[in-house]
Backbone bond lengths (Angstrom), bond angles and torsions (degrees), N, CA, C in turn:
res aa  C-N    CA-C-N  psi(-1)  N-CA   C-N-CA  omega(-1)  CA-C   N-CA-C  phi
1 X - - - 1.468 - - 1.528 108.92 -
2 X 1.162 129.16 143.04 1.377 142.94 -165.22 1.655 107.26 -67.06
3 X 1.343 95.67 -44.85 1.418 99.51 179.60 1.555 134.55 -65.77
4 X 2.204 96.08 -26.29 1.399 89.96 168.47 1.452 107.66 -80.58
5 X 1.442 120.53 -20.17 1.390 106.13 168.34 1.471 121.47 -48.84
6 X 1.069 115.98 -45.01 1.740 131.64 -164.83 1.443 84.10 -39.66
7 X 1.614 106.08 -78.28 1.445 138.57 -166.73 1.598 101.82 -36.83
8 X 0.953 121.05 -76.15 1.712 111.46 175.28 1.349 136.52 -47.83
9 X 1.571 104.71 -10.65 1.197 119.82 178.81 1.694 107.76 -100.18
10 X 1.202 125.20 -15.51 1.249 132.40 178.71 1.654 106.52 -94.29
11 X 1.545 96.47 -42.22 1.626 73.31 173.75 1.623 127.89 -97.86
12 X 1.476 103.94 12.58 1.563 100.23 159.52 1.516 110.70 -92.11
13 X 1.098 121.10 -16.90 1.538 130.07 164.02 1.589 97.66 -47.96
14 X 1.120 119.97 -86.34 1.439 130.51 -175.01 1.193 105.39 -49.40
15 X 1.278 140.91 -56.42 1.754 125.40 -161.95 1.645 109.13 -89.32
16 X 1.723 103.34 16.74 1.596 87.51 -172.74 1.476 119.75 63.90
17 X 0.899 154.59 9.75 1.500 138.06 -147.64 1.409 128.31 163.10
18 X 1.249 107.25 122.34 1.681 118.72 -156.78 1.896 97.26 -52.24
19 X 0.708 103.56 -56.42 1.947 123.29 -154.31 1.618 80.83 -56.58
20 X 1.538 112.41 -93.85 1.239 101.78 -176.81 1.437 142.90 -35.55
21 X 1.106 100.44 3.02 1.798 106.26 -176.73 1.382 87.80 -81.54
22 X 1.003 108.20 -56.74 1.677 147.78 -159.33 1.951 100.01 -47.27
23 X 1.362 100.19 -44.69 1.296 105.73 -161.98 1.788 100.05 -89.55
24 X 1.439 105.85 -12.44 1.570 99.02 -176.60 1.567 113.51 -96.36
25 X 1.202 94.00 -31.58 1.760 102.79 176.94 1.453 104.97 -106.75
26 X 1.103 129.76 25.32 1.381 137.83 150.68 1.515 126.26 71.91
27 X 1.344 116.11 39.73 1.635 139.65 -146.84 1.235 95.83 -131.28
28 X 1.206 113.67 157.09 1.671 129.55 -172.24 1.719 76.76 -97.22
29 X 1.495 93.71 179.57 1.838 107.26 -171.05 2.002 95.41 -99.36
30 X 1.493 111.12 -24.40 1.535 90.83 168.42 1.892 110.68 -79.99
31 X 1.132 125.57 -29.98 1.610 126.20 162.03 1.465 118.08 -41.24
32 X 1.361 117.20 -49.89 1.489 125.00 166.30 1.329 108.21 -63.66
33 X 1.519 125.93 -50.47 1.462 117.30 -179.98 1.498 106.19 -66.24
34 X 1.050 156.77 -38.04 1.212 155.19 139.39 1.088 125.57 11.59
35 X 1.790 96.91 -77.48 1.360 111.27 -173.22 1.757 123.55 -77.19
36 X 1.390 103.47 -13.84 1.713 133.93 161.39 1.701 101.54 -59.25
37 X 1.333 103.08 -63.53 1.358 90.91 179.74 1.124 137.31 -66.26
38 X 1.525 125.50 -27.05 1.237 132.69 -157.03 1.482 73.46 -82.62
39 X 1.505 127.18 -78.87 1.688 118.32 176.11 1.084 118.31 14.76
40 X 1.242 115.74 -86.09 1.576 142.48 -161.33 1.617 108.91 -62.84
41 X 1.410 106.62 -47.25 1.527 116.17 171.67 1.892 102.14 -55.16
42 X 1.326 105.10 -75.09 1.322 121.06 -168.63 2.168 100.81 -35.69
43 X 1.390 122.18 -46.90 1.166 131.99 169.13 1.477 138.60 -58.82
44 X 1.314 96.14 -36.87 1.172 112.48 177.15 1.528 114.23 87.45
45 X 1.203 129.00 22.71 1.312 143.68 -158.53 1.372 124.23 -159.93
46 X 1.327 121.12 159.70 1.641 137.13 -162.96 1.421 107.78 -96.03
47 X 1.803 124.62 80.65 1.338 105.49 179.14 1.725 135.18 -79.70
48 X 1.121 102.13 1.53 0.906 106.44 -141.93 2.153 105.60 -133.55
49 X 1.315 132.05 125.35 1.456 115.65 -170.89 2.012 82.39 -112.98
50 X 1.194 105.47 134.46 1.262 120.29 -151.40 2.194 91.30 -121.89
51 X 1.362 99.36 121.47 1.548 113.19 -178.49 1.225 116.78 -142.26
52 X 1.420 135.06 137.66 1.115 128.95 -168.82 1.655 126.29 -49.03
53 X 1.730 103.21 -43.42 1.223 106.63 176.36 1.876 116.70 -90.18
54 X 1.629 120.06 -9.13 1.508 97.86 174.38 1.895 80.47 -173.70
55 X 1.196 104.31 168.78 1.900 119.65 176.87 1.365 103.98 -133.58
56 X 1.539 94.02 138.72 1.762 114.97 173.31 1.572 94.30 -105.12
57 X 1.341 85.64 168.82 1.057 119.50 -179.24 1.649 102.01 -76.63
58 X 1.696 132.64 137.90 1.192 123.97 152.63 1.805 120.48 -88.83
59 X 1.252 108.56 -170.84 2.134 94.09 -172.81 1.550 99.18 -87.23
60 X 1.211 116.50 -5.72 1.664 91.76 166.28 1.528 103.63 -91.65
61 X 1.413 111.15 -30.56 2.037 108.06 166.23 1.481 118.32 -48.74
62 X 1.348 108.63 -27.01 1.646 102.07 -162.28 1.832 101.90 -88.47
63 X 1.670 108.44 -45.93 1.207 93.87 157.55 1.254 145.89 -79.21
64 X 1.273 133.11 -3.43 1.562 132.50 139.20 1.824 109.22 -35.56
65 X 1.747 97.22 -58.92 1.431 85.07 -166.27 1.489 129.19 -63.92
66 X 1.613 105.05 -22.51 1.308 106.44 -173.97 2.194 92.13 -71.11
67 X 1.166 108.51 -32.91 1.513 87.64 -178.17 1.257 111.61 -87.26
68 X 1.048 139.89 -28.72 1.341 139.23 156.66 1.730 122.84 -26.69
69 X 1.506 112.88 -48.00 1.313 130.66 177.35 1.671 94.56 -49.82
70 X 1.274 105.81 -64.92 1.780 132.31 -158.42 1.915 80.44 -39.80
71 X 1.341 86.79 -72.89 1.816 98.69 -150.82 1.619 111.75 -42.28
72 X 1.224 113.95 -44.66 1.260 126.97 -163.51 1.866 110.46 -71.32
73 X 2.043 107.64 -37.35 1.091 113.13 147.57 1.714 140.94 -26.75
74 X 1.546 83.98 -58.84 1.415 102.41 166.32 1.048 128.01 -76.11
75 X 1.535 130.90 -23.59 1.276 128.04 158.64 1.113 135.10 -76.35
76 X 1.333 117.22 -9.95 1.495 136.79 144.76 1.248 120.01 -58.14
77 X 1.412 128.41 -36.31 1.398 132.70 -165.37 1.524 90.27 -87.17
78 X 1.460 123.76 -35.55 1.833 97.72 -164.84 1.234 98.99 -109.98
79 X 1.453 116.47 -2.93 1.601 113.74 157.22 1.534 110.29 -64.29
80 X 1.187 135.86 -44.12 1.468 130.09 146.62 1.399 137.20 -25.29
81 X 1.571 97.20 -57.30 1.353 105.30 175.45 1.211 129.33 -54.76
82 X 1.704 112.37 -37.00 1.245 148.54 145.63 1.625 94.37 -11.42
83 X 1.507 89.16 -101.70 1.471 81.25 -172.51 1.344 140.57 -62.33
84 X 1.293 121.67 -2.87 0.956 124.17 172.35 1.896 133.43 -57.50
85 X 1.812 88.69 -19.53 1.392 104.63 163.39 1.585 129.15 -62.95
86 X 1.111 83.98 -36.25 1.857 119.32 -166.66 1.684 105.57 -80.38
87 X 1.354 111.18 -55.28 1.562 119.13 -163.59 1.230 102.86 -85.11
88 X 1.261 114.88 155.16 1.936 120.67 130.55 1.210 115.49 -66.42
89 X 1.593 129.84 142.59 0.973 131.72 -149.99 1.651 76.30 -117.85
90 X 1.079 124.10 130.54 1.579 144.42 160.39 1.298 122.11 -111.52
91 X 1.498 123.99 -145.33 1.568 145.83 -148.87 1.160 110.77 2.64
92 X 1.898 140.15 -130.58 1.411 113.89 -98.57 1.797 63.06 -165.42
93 X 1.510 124.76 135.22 1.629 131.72 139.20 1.569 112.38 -113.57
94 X 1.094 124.41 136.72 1.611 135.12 177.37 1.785 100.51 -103.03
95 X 1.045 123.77 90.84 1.268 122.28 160.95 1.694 138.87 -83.64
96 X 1.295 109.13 135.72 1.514 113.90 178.15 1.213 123.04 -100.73
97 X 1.067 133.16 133.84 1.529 123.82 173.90 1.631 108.85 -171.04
98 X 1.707 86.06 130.30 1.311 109.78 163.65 1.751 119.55 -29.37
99 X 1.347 119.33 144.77 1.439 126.38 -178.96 1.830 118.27 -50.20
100 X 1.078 90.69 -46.12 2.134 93.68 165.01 0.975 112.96 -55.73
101 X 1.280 107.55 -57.19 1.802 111.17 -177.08 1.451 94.33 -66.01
102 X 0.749 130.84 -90.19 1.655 125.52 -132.45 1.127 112.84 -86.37
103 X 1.520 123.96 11.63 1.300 124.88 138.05 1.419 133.66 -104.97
104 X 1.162 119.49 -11.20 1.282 120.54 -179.70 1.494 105.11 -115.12
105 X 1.078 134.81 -32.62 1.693 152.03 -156.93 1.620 111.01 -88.57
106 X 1.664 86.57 -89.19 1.384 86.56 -178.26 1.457 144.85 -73.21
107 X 1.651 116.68 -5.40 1.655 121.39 173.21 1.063 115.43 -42.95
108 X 1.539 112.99 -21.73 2.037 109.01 -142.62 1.924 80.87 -108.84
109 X 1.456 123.60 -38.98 1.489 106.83 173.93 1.831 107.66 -76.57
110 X 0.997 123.16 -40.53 1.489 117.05 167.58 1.574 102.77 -28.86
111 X 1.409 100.28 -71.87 1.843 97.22 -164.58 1.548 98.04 -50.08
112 X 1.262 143.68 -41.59 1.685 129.93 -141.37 1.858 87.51 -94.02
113 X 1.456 113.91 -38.67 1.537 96.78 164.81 1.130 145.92 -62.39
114 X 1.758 108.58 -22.10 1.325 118.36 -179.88 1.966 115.94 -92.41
115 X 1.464 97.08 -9.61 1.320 113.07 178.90 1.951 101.33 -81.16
116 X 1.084 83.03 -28.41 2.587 96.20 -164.81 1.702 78.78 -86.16
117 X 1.414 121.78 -49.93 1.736 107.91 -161.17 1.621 87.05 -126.21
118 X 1.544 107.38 116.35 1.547 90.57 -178.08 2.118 100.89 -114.29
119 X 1.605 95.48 12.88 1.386 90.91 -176.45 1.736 96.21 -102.45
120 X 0.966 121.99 24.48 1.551 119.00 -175.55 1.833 100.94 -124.48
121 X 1.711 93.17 113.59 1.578 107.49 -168.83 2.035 106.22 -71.06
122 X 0.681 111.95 149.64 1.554 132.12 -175.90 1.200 129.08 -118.21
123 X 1.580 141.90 108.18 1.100 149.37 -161.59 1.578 117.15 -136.24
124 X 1.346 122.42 103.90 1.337 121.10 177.98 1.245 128.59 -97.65
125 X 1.562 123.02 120.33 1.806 100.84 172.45 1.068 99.45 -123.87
126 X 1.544 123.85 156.54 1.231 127.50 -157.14 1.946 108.44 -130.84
127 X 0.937 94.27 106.49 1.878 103.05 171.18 1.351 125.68 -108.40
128 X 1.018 107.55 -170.85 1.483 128.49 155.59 1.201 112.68 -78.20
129 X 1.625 135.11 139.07 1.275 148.39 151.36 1.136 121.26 -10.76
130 X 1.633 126.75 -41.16 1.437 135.91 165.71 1.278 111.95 -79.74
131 X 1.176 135.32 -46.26 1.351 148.85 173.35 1.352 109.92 -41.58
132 X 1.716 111.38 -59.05 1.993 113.72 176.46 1.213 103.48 -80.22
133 X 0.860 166.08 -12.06 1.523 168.39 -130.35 1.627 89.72 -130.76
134 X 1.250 135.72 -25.21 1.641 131.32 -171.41 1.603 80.55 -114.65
135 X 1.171 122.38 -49.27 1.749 92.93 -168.21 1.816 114.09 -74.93
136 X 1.526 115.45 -15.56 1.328 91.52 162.73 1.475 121.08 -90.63
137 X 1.748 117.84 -8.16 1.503 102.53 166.86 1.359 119.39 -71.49
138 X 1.935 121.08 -7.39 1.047 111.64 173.75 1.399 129.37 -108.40
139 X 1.563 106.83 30.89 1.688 142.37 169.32 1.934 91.87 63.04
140 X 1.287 116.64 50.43 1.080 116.17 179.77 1.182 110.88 -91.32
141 X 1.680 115.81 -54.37 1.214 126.68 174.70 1.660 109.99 -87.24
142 X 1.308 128.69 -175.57 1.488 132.11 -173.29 1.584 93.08 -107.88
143 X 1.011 119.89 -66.42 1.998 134.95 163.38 1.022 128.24 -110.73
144 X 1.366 117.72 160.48 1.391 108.32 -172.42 1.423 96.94 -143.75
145 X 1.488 133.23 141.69 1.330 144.95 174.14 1.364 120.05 -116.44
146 X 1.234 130.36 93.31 1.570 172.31 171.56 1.565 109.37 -62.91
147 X 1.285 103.09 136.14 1.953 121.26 161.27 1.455 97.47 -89.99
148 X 1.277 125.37 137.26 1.386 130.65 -166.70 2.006 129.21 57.81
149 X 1.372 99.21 -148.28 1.530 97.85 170.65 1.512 127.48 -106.35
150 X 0.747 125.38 176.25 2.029 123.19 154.37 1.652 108.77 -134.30
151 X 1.907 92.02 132.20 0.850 95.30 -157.10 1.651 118.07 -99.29
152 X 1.337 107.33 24.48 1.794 133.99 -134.32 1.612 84.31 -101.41
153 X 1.385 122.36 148.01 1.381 135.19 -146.20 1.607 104.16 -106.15
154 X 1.371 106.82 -8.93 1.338 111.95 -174.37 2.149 110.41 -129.68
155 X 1.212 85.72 30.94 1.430 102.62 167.10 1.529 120.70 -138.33
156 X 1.385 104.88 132.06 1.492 113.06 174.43 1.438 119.75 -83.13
157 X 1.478 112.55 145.22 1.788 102.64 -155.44 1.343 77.10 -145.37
158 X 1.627 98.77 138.17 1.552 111.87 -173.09 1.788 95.70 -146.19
159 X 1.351 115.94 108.57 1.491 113.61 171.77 1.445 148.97 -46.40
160 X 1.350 132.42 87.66 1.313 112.62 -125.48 1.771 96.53 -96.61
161 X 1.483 121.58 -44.26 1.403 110.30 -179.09 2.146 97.66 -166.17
162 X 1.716 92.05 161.17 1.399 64.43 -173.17 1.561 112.19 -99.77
163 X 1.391 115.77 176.11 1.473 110.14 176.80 1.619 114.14 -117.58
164 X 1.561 139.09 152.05 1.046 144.63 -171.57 1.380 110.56 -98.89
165 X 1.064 151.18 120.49 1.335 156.00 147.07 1.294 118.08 -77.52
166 X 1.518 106.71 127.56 1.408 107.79 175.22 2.053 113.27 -123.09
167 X 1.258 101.36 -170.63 1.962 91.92 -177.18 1.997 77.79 -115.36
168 X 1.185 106.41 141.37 1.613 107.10 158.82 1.627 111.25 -145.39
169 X 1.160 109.45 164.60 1.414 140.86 -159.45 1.768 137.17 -128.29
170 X 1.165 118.43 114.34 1.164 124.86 -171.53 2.075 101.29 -33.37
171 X 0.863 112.50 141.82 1.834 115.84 -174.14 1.434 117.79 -61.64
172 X 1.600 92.34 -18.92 1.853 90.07 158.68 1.467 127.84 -137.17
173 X 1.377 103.35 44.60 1.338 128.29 163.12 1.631 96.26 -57.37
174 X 1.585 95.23 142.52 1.582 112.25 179.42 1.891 103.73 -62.60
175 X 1.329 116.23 -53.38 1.297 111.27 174.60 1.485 143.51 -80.53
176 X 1.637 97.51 3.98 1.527 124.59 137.36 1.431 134.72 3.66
177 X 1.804 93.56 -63.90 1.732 119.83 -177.63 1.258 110.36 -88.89
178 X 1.584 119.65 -16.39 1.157 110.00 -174.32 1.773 116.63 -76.48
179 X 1.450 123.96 146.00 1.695 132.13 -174.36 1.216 81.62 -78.75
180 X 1.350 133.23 -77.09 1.595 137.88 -148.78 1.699 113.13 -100.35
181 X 1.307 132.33 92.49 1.787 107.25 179.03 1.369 96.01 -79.41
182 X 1.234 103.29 152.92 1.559 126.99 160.34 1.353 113.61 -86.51
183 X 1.415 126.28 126.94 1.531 125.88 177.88 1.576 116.30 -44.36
184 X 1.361 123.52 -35.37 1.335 126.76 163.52 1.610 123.33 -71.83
185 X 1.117 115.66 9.46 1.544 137.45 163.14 1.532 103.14 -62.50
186 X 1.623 106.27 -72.70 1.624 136.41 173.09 1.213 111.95 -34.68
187 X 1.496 132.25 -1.04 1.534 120.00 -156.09 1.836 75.75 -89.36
188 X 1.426 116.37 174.46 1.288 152.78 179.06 1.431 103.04 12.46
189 X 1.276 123.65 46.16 1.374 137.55 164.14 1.865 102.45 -64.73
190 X 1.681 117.10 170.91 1.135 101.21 158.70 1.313 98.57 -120.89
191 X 1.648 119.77 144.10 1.176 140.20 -171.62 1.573 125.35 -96.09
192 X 1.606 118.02 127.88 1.352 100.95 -172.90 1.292 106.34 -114.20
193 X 1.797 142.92 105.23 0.672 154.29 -137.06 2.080 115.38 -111.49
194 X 1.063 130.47 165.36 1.051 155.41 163.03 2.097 102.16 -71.94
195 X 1.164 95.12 168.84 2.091 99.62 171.29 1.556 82.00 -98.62
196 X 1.312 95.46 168.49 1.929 130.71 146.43 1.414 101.70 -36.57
197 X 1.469 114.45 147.93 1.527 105.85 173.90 1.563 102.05 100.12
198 X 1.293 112.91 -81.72 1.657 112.84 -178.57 1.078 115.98 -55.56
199 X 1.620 96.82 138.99 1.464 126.96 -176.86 2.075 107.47 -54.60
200 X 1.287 111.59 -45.23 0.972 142.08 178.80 1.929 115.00 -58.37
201 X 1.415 96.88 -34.59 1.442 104.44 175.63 1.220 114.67 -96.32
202 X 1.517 133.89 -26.98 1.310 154.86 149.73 1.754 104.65 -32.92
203 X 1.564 107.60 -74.50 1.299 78.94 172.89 1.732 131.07 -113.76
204 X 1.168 93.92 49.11 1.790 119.69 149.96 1.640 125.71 -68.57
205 X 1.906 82.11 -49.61 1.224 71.33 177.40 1.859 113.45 -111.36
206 X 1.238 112.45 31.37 1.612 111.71 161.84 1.022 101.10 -71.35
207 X 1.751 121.25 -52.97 0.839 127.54 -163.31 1.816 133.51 -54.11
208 X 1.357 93.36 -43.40 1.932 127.05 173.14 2.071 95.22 -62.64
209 X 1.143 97.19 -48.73 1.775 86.44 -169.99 1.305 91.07 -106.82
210 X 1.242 164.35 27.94 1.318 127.25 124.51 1.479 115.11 -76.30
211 X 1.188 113.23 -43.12 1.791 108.08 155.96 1.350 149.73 -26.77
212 X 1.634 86.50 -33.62 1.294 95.13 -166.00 1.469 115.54 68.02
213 X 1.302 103.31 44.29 1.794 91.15 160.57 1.465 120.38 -103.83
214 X 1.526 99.18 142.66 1.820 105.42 151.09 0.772 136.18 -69.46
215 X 1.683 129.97 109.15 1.382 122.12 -176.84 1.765 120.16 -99.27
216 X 1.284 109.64 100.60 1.368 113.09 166.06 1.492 128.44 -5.13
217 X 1.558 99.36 -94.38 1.430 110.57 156.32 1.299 120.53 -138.06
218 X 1.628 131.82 161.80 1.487 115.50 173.05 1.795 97.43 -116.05
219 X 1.381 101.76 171.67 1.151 119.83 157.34 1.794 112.69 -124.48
220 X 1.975 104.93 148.82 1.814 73.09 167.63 1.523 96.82 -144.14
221 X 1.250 113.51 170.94 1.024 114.65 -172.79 1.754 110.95 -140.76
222 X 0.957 140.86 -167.37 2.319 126.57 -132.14 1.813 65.46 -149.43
223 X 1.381 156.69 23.01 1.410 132.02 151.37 1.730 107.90 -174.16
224 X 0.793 112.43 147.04 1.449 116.30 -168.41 1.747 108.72 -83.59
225 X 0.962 145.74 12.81 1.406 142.56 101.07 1.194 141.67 -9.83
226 X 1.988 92.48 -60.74 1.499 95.99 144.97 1.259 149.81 -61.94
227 X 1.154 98.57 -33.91 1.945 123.01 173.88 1.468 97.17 -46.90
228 X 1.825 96.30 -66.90 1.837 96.00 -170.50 1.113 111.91 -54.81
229 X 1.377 144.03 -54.18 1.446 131.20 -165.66 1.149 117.82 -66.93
230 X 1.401 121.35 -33.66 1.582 116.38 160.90 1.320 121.08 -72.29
231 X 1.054 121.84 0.41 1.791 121.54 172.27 1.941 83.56 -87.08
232 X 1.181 112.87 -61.21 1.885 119.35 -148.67 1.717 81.26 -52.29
233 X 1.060 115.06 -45.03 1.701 130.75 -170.42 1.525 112.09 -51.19
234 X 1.527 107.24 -19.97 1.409 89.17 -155.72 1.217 144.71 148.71
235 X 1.187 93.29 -85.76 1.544 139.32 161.70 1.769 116.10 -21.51
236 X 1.249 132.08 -32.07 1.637 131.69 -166.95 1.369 98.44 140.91
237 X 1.132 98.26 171.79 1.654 130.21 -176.18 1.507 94.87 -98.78
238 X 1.567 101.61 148.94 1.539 124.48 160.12 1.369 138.61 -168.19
239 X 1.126 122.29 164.96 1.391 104.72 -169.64 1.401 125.36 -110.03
240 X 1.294 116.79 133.06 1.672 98.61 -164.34 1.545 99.76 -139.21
241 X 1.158 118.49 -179.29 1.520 127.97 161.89 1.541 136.56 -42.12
242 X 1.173 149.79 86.93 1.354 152.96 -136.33 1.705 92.52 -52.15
243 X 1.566 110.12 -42.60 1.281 115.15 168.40 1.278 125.80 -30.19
244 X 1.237 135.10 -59.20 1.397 153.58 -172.48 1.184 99.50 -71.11
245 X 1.255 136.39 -18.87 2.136 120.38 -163.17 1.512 104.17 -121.22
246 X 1.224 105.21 -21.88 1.436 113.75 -179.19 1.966 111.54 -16.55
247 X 1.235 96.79 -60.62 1.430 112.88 -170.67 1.870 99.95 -59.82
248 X 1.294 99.46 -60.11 1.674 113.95 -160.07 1.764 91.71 -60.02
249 X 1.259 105.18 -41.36 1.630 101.61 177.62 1.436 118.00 -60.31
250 X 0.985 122.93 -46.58 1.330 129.69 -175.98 1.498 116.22 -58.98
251 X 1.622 102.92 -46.65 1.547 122.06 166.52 1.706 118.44 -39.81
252 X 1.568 95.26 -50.29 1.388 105.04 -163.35 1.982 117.28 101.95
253 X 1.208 82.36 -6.16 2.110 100.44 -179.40 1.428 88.31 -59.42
254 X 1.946 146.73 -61.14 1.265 108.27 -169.90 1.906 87.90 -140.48
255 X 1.126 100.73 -167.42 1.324 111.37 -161.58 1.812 123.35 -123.32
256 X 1.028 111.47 126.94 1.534 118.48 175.99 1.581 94.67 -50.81
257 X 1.313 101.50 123.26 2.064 109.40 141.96 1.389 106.09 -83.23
258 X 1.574 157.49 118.34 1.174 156.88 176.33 1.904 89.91 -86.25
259 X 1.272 112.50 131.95 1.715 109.55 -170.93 1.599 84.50 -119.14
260 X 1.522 114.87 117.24 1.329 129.27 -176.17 2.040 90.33 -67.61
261 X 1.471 77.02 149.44 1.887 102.87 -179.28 1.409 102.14 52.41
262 X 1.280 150.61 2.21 1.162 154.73 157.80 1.655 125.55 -64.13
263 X 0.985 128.44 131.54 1.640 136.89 160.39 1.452 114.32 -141.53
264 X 1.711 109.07 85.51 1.288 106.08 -162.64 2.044 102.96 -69.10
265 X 1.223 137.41 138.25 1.278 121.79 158.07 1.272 106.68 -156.29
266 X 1.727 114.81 152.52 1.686 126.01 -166.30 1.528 72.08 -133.89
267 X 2.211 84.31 168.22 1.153 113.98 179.43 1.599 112.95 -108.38
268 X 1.508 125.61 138.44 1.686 110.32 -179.63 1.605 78.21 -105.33
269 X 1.409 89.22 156.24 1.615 120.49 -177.41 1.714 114.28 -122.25
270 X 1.139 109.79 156.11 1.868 109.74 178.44 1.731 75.70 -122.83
271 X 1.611 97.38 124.75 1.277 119.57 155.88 1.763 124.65 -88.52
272 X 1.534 121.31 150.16 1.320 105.52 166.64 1.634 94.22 -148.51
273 X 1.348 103.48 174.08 1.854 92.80 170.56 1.497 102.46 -114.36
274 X 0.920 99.63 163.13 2.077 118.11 -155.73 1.333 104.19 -88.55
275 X 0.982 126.41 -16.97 1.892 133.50 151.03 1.097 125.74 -86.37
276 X 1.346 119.59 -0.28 1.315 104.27 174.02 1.452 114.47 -113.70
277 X 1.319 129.31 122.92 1.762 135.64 156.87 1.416 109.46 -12.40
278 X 1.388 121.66 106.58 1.799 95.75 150.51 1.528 119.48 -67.63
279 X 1.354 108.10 149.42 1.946 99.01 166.96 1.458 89.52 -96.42
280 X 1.670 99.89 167.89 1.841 125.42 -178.76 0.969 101.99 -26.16
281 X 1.654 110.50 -68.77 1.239 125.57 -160.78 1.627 119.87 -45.62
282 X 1.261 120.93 -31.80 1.631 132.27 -153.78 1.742 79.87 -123.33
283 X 0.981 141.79 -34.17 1.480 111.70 156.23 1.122 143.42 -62.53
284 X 1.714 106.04 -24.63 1.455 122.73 -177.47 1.717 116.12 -67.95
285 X 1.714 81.45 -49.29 1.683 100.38 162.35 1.726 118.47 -25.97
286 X 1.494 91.67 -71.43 1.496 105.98 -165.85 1.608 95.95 -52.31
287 X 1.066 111.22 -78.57 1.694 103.94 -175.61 1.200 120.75 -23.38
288 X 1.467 106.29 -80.13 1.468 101.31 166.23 1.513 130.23 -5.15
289 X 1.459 117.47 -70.54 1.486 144.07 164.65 1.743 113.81 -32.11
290 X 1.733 102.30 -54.74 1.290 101.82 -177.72 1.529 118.56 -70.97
291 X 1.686 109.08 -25.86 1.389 103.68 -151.99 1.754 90.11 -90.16
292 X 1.660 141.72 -1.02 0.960 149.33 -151.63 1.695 119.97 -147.28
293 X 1.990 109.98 21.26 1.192 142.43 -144.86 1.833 85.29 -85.44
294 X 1.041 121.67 -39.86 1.545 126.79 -156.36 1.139 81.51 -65.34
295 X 1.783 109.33 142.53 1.456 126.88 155.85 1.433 112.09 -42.65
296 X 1.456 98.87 141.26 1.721 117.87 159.38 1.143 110.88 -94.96
């Protein structure tokens, strides 16, 4: 089968060295040479620079391998899917997610997954953007769900839906009444901000210095809960996730700034790290997620 070829050819790529390929996928070193050759035959090409003590890759080896990686990925993923028809989907997902997400977002798909798979245990912790982004590079969490991207070389980043940002305002903020603000409205406002770290404060403040705004004063606060109640409070203007105000908007508790020629919007992302296996369970998830990404 092509694929165990793939496979033997990727992992003598990686271990340098016939024997050890041999010894991990369980092949004598002429079985590995074998399956090298037929390769190379089948290609028409030299993959391989061959030395007593270890083998590189040659440039038609290196690009096989980078597609080789791809394919075998993918044949893992619908070899999954596969079973996913077949199996009960069981054990254990550890999820991360940013404060938008995982308070406003994801409860309502949690419940419809845990209702479809109710033998698959569920665990949420909830950070800052910097915060999940270090616990899945440190295989703490299984995924992680992010405001924006990551740009880290050993994480897989898959776009999950987008989010709207708006500027809002205590209900009797002077610029309240206004249909259209003008960005020069915004000058020496006081601002109620997100910490360092959040996805949410990141682009607060793209937003503040590509503008060119003056900011009066800020306040900040470690979750956007906080943000809102000190906006409903009073306290300054800020900008948060359309997600988060929905309610307070509707109420009338705080108020849209509409920012003429403006459409502020970021992307949330499902993070994973590129060494680590998903199990069923945390793949099934993800699908799920993608095929059901459109706002509720």
């Amino acid at each position: 089968m092509i694929v165990d070829t793939l496979r033997v050819f990727v992992t003598v790529a990686e271990q340098s060295h016939f024997s050890k390929a041999g010894e991990l996928l369980n092949l004598s070193q002429p079985g590995v040479s074998l399956h090298i050759r037929n390769l190379e035959n089948e290609l028409g090409a030299k993959l391989l620079h061959r030395s007593p003590k270890q083998v590189k890759l040659t440039e038609a080896g290196t690009i096989l391998y980078n597609h080789a990686k791809q394919i075998l990925a993918h044949f893992e993923e619908a070899h999954q899917e596969i079973q996913m028809l077949q199996d009960e989907v069981t054990g254990s997902i550890h999820i991360g997610a940013s404060f938008t997400i995982g308070e406003y977002i994801l409860p309502s798909r949690l419940a419809e997954f845990a209702n479809q798979y109710p033998q698959v245990k569920l665990q949420v912790t909830i950070g800052n953007t910097e915060e999940i982004i270090g616990g899945v590079r440190a295989n703490e969490l299984d995924i992680g769900f992010i405001e924006g991207e990551a740009h880290e070389n050993d994480l897989i980043v898959t776009p999950y839906m987008k989010d709207e940002m708006i500027i809002v305002s205590p209900a009797n903020h002077p610029l309240s009444k206004i249909v259209s603000v003008e960005q020069g409205m915004l000058q020496n406002q006081v601002w109620v901000l997100r910490e360092l770290g959040s996805g949410t404060r990141a682009f607060s403040d793209h937003f503040i210095q590509a503008e060119e705004i003056s900011v009066k004063r800020s306040y900040v606060f470690n979750s956007s809960q906080g943000v809102k109640e000190a906006v409903a409070s009073g306290l300054g203007i800020a900008m948060l996730s359309r997600w988060i105000v929905r309610k307070e908007l509707a109420s009338g508790e705080i108020c849209e700034l509409p920012i003429r020629q403006h459409h502020l919007e970021r992307q949330f992302s499902i993070i994973r790290h590129k060494e680590s296996s998903s199990s069923m369970a945390t793949h099934v998830f993800i699908q799920k997620l993608l095929v059901s990404r459109k706002d509720k």
